[in-house]
C-alpha positions, -999 to 999 in steps of 0.1 A, spaced: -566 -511 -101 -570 -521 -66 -564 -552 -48 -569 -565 -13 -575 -598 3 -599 -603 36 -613 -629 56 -647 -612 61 -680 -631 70 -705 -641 45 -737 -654 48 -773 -667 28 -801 -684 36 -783 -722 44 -753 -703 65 -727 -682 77 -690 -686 71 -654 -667 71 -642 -666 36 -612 -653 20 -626 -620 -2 -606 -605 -31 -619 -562 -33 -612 -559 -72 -618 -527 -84 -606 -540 -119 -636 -567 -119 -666 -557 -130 -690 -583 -110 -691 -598 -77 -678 -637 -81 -681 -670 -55 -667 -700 -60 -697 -730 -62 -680 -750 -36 -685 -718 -16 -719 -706 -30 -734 -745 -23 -731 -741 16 -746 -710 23 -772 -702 -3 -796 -718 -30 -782 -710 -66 -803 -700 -94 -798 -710 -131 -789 -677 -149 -812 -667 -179 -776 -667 -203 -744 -676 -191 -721 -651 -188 -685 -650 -199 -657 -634 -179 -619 -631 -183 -594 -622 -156 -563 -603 -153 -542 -632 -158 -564 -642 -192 -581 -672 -176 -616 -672 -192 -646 -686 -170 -684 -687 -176 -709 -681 -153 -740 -702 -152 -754 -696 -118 -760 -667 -95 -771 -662 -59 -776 -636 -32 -751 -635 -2 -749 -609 28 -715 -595 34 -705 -584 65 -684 -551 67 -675 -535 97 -708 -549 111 -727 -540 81 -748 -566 65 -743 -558 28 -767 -578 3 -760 -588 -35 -756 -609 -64 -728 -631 -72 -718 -656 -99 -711 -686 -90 -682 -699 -106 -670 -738 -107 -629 -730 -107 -625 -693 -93 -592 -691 -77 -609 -669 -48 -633 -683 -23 -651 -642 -32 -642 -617 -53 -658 -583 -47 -662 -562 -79 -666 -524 -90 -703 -531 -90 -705 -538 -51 -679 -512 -42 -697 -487 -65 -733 -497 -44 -725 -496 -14 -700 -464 -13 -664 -484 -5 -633 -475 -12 -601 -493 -14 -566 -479 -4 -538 -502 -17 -511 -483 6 -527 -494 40 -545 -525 22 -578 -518 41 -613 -506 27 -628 -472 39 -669 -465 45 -686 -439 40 -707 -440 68 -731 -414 60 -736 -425 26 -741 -463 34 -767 -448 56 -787 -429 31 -782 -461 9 -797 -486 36 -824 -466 45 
């Protein structure tokens, strides 16, 4: 599993901030925290809440989702998040948005590589 923490940018339809991002290759979905979610996008009801546990066995249900844009080496990267009451990040980037747009982690140099061409062919 990898880990690494970022300030990156993120942004939705109410605003733009710097946020402190966990990359988890060992979560499956993409996570904000409400607080977080509330000041830079609308959140939408979710058809069924969804349950989640983390590696440290804390178990949290989703209720809410939104859409936020983040920014990655000047790439404006859109998806869906759950908005979560209590995370313990501000963001937590899962396997799913790793796995969509093309990014890898490497835990020895704690920085995340892009495929350029293959975000290309993605964004197109």
């Amino acid at each position: 599993m990898g880990l690494i923490r970022k300030k990156l940018a993120l942004a939705g339809s109410l605003g733009r901030e710097e946020c402190q991002v966990l990359f988890d290759t060992g979560a499956s979905a993409c996570f904000v925290r409400e607080d977080v979610a509330r000041r830079l996008s609308p959140i939408l009801k979710a058809p069924v809440p969804l349950s989640f546990t983390l590696g440290d066995k804390t178990t949290f249900t989703a209720e809410y989702t939104t859409v936020l844009q983040a920014d990655i080496d000047g790439h404006a990267l859109p998806h869906m998040f759950l908005v979560v009451p209590k995370l313990p990040y501000e963001v937590i980037l899962g396997a799913d948005f790793l796995q969509r747009w093309k990014i890898k982690l490497d835990p020895a140099t704690e920085e995340f590589i892009i495929d350029e061409e293959a975000l290309r062919i993605v964004l197109v």
